[in-house]
C-alpha positions as CSV (number, residue, x, y, z in Angstrom):
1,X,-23.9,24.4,-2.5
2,X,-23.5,25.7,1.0
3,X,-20.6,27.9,1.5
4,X,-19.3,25.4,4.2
5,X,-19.0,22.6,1.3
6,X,-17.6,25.4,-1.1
7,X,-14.5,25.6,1.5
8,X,-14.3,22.6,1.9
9,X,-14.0,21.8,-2.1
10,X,-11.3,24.8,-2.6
11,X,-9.2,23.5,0.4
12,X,-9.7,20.0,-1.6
13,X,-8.3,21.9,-4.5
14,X,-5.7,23.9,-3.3
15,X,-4.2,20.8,-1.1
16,X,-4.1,19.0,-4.2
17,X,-2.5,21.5,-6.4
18,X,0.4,22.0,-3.6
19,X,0.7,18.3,-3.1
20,X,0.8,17.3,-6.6
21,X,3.8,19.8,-7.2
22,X,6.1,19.4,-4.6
23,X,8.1,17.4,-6.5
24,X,11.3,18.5,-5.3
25,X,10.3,16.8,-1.6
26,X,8.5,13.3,-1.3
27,X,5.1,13.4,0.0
28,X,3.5,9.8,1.5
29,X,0.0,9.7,3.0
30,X,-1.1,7.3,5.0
31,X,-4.9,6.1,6.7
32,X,-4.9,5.6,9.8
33,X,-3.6,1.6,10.0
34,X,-0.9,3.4,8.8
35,X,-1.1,2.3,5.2
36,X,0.1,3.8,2.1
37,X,-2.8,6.0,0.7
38,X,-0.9,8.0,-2.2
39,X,2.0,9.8,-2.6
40,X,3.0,12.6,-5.4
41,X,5.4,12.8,-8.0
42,X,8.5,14.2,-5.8
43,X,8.3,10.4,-4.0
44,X,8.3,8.8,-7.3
45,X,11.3,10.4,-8.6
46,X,13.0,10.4,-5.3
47,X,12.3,6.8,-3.9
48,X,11.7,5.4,-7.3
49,X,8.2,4.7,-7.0
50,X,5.6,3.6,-9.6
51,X,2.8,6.1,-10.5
52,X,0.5,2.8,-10.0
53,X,1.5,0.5,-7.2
């Protein structure tokens, strides 16, 4: 693997790792049509959200 894509796959990784524990703040992304695309487990337990929606 090229060590652009290498970055590119630990950025994917740490991202995750820091979204998927901030569960004391809720986290909502969005594309750009401004849909939901995923949120982690702080917005479930804050706004009460599904795990599956």
């Amino acid at each position: 693997m090229p060590p652009h894509n290498r970055t590119a796959a630990g950025d994917a990784v740490r991202y995750q790792a820091v979204f998927d524990s901030a569960v004391e703040f809720a986290v909502i992304t969005t594309d750009c049509d401004g849909l939901v695309t995923d949120w982690n487990p702080g917005a479930e337990r804050i706004l009460g959200l599904p795990e599956v929606w």
